[in-house]
PDB file of N, CA, C, O and CB in Angstrom:
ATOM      1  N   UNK A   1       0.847  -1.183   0.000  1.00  0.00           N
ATOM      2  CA  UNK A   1       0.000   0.000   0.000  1.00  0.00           C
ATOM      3  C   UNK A   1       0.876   1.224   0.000  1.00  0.00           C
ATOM      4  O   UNK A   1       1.687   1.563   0.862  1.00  0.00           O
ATOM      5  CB  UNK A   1      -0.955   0.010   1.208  1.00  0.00           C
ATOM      6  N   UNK A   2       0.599   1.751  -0.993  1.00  0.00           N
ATOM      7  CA  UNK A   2       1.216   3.250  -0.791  1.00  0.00           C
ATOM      8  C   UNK A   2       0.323   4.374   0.323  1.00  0.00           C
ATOM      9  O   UNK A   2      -0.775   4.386   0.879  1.00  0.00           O
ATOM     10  CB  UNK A   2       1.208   3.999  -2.461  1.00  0.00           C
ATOM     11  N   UNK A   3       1.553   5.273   0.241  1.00  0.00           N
ATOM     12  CA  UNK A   3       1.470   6.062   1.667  1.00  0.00           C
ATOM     13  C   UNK A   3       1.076   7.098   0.760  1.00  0.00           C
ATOM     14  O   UNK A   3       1.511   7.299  -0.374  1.00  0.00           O
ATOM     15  CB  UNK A   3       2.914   6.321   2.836  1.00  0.00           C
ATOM     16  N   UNK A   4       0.102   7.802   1.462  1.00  0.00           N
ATOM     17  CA  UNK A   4      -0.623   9.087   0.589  1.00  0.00           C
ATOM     18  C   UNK A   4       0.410  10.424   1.220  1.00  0.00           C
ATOM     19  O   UNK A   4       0.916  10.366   2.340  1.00  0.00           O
ATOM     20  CB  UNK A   4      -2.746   9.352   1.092  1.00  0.00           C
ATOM     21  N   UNK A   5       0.609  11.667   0.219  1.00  0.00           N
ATOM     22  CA  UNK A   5       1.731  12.391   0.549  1.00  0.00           C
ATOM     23  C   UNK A   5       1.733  13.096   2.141  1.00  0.00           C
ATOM     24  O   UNK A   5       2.687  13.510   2.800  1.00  0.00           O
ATOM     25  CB  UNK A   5       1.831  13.461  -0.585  1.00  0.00           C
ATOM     26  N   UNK A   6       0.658  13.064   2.380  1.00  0.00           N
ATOM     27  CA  UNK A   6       0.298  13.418   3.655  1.00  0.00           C
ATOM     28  C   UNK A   6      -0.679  13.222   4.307  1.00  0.00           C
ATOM     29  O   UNK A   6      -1.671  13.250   3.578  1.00  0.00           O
ATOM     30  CB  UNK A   6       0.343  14.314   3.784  1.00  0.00           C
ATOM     31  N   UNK A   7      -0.982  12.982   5.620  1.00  0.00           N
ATOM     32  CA  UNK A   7      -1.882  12.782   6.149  1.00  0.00           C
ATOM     33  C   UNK A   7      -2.419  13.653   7.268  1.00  0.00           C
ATOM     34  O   UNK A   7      -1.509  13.880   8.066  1.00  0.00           O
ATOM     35  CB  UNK A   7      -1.704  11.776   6.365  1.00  0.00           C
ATOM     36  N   UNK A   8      -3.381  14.133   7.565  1.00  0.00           N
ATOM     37  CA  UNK A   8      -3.698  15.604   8.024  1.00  0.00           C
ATOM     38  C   UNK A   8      -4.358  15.238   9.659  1.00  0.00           C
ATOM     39  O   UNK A   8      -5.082  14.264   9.860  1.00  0.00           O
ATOM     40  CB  UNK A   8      -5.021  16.511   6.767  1.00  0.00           C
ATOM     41  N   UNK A   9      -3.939  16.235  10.752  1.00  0.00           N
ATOM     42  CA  UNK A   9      -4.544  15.736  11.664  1.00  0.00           C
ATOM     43  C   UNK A   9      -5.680  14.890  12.206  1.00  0.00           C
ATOM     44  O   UNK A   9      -5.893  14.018  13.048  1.00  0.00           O
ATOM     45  CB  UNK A   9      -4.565  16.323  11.922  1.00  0.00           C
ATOM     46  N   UNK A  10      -6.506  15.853  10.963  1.00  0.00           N
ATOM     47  CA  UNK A  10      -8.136  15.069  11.570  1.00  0.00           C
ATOM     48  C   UNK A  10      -7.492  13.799  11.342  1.00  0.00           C
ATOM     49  O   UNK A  10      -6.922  13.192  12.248  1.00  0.00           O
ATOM     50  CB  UNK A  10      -9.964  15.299  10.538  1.00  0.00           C
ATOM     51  N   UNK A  11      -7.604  13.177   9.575  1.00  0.00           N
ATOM     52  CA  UNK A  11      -7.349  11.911   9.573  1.00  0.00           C
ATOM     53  C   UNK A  11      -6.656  10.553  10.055  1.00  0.00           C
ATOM     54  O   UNK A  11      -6.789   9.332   9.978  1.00  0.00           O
ATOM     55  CB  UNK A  11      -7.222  11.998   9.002  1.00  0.00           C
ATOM     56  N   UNK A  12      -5.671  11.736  10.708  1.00  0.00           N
ATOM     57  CA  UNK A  12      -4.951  10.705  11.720  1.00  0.00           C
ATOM     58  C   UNK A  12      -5.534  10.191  12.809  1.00  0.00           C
ATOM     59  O   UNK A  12      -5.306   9.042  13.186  1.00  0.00           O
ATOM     60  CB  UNK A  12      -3.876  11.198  12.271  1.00  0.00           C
ATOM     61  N   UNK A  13      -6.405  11.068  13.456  1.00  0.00           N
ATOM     62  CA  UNK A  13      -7.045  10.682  15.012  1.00  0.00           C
ATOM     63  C   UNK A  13      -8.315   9.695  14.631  1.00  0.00           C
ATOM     64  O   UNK A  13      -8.679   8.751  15.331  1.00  0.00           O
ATOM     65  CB  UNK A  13      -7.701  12.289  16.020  1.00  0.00           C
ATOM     66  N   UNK A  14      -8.980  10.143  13.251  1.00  0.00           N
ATOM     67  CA  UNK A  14     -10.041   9.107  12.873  1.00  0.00           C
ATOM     68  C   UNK A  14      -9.364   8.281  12.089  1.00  0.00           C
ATOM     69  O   UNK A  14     -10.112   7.720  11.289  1.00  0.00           O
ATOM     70  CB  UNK A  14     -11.300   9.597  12.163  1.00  0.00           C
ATOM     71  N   UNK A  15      -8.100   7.940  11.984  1.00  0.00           N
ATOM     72  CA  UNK A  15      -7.726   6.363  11.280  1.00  0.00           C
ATOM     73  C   UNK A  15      -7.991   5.784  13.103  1.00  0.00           C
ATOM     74  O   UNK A  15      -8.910   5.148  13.619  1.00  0.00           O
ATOM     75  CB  UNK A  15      -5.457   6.070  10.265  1.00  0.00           C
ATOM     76  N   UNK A  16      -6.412   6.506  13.795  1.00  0.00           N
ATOM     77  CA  UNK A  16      -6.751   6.121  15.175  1.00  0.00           C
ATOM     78  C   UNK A  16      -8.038   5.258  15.820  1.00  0.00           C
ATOM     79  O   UNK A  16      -8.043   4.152  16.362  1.00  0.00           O
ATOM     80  CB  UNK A  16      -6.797   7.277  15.728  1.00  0.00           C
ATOM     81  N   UNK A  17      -9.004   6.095  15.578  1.00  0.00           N
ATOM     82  CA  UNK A  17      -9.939   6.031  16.253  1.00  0.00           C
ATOM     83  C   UNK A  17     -10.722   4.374  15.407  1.00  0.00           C
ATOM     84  O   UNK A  17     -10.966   3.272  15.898  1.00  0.00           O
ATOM     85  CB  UNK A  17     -10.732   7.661  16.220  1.00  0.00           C
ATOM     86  N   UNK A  18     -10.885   4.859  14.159  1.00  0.00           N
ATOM     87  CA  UNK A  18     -11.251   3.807  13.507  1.00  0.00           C
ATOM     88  C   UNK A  18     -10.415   1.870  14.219  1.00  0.00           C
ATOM     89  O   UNK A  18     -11.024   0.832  14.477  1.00  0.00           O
ATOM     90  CB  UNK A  18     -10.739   4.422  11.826  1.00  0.00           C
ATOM     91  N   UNK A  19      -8.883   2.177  14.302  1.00  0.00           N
ATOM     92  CA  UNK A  19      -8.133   1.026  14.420  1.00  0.00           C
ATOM     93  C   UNK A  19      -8.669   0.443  15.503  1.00  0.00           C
ATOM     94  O   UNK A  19      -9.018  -0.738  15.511  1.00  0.00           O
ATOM     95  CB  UNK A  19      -6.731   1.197  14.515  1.00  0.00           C
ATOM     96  N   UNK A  20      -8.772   1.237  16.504  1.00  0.00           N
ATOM     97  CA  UNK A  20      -8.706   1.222  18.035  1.00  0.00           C
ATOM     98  C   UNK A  20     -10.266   0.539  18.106  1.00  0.00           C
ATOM     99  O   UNK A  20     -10.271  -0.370  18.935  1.00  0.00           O
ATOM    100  CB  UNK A  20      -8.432   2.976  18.907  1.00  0.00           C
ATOM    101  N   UNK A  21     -11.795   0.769  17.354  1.00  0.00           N
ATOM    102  CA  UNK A  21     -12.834  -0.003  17.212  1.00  0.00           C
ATOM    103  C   UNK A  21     -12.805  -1.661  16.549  1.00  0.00           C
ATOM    104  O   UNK A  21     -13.484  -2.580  17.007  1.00  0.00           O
ATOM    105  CB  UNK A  21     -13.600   0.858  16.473  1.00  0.00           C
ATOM    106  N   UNK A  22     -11.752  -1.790  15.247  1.00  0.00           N
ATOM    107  CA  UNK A  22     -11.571  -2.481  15.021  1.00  0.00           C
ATOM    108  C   UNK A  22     -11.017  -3.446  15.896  1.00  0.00           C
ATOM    109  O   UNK A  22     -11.204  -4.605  15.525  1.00  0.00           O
ATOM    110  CB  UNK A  22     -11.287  -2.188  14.298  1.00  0.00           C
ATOM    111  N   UNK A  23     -10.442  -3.311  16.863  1.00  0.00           N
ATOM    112  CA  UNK A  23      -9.145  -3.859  17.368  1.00  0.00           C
ATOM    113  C   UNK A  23     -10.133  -4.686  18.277  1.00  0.00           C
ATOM    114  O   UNK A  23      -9.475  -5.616  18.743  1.00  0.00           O
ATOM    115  CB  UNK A  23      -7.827  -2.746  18.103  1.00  0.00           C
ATOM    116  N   UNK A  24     -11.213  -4.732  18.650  1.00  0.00           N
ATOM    117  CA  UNK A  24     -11.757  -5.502  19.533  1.00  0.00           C
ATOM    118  C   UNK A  24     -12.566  -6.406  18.971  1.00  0.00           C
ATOM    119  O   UNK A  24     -13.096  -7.301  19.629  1.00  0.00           O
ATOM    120  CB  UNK A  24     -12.346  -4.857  20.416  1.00  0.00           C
ATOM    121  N   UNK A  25     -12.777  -6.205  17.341  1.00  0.00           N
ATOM    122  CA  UNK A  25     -13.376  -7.459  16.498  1.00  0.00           C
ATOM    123  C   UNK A  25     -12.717  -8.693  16.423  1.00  0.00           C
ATOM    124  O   UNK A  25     -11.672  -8.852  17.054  1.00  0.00           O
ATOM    125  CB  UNK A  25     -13.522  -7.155  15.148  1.00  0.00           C
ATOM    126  N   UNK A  26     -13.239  -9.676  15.665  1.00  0.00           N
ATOM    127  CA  UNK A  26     -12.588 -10.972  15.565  1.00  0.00           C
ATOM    128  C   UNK A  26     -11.550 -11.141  14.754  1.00  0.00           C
ATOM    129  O   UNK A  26     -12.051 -11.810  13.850  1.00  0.00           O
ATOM    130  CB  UNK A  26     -13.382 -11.864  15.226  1.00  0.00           C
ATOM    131  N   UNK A  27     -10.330 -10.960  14.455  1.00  0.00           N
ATOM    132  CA  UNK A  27      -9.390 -10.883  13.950  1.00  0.00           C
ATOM    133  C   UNK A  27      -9.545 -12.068  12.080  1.00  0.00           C
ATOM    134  O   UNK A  27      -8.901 -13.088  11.835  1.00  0.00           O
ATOM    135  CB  UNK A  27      -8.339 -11.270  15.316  1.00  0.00           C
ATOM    136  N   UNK A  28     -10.216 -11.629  11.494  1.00  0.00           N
ATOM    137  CA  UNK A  28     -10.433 -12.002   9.966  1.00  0.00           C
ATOM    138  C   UNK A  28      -9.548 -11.737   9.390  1.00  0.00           C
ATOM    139  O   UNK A  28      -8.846 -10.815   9.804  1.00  0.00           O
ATOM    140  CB  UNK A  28     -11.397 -11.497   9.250  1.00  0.00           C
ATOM    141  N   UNK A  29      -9.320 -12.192   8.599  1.00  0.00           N
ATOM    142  CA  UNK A  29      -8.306 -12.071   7.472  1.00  0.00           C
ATOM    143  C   UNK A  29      -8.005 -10.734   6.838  1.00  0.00           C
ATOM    144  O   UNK A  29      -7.033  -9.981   6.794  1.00  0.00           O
ATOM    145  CB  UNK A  29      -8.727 -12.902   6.406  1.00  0.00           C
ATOM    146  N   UNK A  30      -9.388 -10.748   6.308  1.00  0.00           N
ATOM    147  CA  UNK A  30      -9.277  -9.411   5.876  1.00  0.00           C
ATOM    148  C   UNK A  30      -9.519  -7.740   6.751  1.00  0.00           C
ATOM    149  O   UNK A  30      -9.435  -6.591   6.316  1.00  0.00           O
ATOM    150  CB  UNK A  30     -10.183  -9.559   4.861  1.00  0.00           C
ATOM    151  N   UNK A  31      -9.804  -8.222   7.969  1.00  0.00           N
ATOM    152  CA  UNK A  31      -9.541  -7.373   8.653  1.00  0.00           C
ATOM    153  C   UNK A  31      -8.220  -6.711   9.036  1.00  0.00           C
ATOM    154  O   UNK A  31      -7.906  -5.531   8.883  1.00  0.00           O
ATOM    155  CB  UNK A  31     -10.032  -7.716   9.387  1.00  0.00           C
ATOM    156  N   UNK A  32      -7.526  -7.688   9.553  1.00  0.00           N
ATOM    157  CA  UNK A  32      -5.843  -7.929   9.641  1.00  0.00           C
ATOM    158  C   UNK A  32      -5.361  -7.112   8.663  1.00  0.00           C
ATOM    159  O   UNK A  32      -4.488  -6.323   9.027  1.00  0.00           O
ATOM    160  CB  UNK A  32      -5.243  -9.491   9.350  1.00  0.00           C
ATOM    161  N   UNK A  33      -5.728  -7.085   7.406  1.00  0.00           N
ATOM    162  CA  UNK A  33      -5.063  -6.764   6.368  1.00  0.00           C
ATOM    163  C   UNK A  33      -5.090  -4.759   6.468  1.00  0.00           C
ATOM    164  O   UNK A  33      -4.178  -3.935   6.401  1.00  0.00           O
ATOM    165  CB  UNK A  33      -5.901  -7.643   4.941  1.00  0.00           C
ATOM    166  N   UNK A  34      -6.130  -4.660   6.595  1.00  0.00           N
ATOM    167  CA  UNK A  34      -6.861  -3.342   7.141  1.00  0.00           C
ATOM    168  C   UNK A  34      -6.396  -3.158   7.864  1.00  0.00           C
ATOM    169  O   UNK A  34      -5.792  -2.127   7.567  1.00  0.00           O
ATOM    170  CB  UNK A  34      -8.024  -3.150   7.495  1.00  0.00           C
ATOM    171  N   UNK A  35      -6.067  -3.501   9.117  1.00  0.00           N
ATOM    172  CA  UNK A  35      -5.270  -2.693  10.418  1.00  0.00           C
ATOM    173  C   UNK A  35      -3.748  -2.753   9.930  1.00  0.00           C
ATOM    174  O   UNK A  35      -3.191  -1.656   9.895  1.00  0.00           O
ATOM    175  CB  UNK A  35      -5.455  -3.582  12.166  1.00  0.00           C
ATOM    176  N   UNK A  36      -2.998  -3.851   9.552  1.00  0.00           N
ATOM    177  CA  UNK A  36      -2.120  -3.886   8.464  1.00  0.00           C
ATOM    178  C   UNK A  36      -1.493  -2.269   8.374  1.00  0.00           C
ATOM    179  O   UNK A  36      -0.692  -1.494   8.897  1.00  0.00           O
ATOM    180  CB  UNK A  36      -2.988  -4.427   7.055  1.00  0.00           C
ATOM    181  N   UNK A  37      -2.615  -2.422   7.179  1.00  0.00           N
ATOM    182  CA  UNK A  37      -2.244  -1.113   6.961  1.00  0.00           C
ATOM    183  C   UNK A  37      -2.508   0.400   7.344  1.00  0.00           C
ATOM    184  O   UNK A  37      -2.064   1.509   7.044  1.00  0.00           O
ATOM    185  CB  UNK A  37      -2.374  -1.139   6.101  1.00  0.00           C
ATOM    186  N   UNK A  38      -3.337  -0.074   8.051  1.00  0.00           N
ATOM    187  CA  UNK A  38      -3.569   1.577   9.156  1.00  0.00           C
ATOM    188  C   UNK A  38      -2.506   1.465  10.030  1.00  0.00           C
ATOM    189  O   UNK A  38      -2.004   2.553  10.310  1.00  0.00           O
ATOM    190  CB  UNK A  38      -5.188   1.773  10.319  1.00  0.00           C
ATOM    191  N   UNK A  39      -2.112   0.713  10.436  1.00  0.00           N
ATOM    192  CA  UNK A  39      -0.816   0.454  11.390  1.00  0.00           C
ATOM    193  C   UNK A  39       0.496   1.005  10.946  1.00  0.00           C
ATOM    194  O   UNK A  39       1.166   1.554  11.821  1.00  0.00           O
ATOM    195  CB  UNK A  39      -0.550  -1.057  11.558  1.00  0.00           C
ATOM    196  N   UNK A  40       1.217   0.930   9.136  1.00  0.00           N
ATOM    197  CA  UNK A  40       1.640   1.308   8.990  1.00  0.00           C
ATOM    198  C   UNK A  40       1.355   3.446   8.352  1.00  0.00           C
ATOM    199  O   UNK A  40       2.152   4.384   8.331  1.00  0.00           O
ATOM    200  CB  UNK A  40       1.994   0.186   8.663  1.00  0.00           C
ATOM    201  N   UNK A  41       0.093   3.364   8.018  1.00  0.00           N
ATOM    202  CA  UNK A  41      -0.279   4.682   8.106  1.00  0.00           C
ATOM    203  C   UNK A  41       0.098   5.563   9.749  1.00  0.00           C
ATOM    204  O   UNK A  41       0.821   6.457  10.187  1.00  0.00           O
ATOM    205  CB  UNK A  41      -1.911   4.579   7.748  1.00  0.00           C
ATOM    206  N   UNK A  42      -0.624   4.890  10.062  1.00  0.00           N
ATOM    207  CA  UNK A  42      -0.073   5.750  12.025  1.00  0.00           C
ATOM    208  C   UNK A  42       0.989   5.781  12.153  1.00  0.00           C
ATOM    209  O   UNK A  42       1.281   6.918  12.524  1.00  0.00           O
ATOM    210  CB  UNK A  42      -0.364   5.048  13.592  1.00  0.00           C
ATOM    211  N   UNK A  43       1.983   5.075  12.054  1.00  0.00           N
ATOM    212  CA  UNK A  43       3.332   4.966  12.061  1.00  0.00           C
ATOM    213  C   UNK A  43       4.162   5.648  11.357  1.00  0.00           C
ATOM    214  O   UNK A  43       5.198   6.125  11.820  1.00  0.00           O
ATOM    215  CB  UNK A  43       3.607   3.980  11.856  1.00  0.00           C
ATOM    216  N   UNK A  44       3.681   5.789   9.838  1.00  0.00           N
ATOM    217  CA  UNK A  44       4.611   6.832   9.175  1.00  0.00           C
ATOM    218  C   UNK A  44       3.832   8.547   9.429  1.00  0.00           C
ATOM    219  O   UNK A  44       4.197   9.502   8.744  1.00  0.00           O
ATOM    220  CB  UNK A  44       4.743   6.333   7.257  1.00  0.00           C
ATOM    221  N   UNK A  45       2.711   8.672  10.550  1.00  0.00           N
ATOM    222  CA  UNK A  45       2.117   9.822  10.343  1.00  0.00           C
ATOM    223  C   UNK A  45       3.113  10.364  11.954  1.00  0.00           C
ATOM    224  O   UNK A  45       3.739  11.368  12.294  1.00  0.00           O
ATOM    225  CB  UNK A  45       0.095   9.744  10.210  1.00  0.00           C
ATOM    226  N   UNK A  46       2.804   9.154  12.512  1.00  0.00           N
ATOM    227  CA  UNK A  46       4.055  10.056  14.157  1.00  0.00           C
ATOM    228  C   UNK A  46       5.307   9.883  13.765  1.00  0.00           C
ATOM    229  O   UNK A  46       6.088  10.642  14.339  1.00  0.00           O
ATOM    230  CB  UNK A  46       4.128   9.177  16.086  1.00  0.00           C
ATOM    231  N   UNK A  47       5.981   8.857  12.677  1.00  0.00           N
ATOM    232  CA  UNK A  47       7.362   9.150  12.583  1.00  0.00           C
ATOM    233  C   UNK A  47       7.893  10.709  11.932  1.00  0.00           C
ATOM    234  O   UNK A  47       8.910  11.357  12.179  1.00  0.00           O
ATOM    235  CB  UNK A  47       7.885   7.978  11.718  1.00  0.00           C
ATOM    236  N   UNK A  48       6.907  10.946  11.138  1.00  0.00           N
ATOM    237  CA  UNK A  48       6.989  12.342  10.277  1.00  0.00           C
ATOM    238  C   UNK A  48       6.701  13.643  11.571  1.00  0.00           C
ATOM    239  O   UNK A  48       7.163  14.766  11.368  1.00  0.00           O
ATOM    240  CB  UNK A  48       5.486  12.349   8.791  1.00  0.00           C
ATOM    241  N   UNK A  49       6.068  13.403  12.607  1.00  0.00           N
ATOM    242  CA  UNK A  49       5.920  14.309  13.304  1.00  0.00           C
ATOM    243  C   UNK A  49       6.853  14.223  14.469  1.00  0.00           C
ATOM    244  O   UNK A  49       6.799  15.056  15.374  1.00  0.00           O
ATOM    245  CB  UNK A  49       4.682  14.390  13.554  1.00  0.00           C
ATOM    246  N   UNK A  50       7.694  13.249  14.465  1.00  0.00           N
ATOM    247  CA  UNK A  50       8.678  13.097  15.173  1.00  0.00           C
ATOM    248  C   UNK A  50       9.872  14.143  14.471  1.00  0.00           C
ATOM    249  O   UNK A  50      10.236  15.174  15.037  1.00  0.00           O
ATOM    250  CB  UNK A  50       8.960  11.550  15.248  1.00  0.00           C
ATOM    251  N   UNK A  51      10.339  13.747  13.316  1.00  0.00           N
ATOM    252  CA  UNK A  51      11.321  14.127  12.520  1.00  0.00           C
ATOM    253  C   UNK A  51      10.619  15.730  12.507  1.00  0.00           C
ATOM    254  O   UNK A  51      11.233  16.576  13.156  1.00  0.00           O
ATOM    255  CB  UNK A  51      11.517  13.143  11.003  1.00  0.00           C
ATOM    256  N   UNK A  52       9.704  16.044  11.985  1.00  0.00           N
ATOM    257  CA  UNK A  52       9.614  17.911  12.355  1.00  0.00           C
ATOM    258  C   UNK A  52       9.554  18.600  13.350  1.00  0.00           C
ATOM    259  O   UNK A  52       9.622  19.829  13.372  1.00  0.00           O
ATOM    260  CB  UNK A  52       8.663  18.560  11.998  1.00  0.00           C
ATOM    261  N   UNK A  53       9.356  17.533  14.703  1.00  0.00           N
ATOM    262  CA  UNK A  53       9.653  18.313  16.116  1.00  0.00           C
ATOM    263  C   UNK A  53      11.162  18.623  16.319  1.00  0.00           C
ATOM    264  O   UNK A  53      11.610  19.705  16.697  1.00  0.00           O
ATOM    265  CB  UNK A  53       9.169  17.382  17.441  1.00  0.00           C
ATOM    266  N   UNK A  54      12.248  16.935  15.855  1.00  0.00           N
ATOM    267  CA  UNK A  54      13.568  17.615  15.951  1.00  0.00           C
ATOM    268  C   UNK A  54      14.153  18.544  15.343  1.00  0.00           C
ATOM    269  O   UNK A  54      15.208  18.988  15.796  1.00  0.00           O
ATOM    270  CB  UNK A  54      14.294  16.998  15.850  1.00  0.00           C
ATOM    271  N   UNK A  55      13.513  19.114  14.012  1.00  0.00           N
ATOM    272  CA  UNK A  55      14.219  19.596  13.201  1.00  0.00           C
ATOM    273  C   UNK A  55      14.448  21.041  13.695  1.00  0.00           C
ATOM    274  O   UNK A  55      15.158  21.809  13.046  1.00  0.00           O
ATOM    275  CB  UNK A  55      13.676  19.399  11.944  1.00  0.00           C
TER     276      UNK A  55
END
């Protein structure tokens, strides 16, 4: 999955929010795949806000 060029506060707190509902479903296949990749979305959205706090 590609990473979209940016991802904007709101959307971050409602991927968040979205994962965090998911996360208590039954772990499906294709669910997995979905948190998957919201997992790596969240991840490259605080690593990027990591790297502009040090800068």
């Amino acid at each position: 999955m590609d990473l979209p060029p940016e991802l904007s506060e709101i959307d971050y707190h409602l991927l968040v929010a979205e994962f965090d509902m998911l996360w208590s479903r039954r772990p499906e296949p294709a669910l997995r795949e979905r948190m998957d990749q919201m997992m790596r979305l969240i991840s490259a959205f605080e690593e990027s806000r990591r790297m502009a706090s040090s800068a």
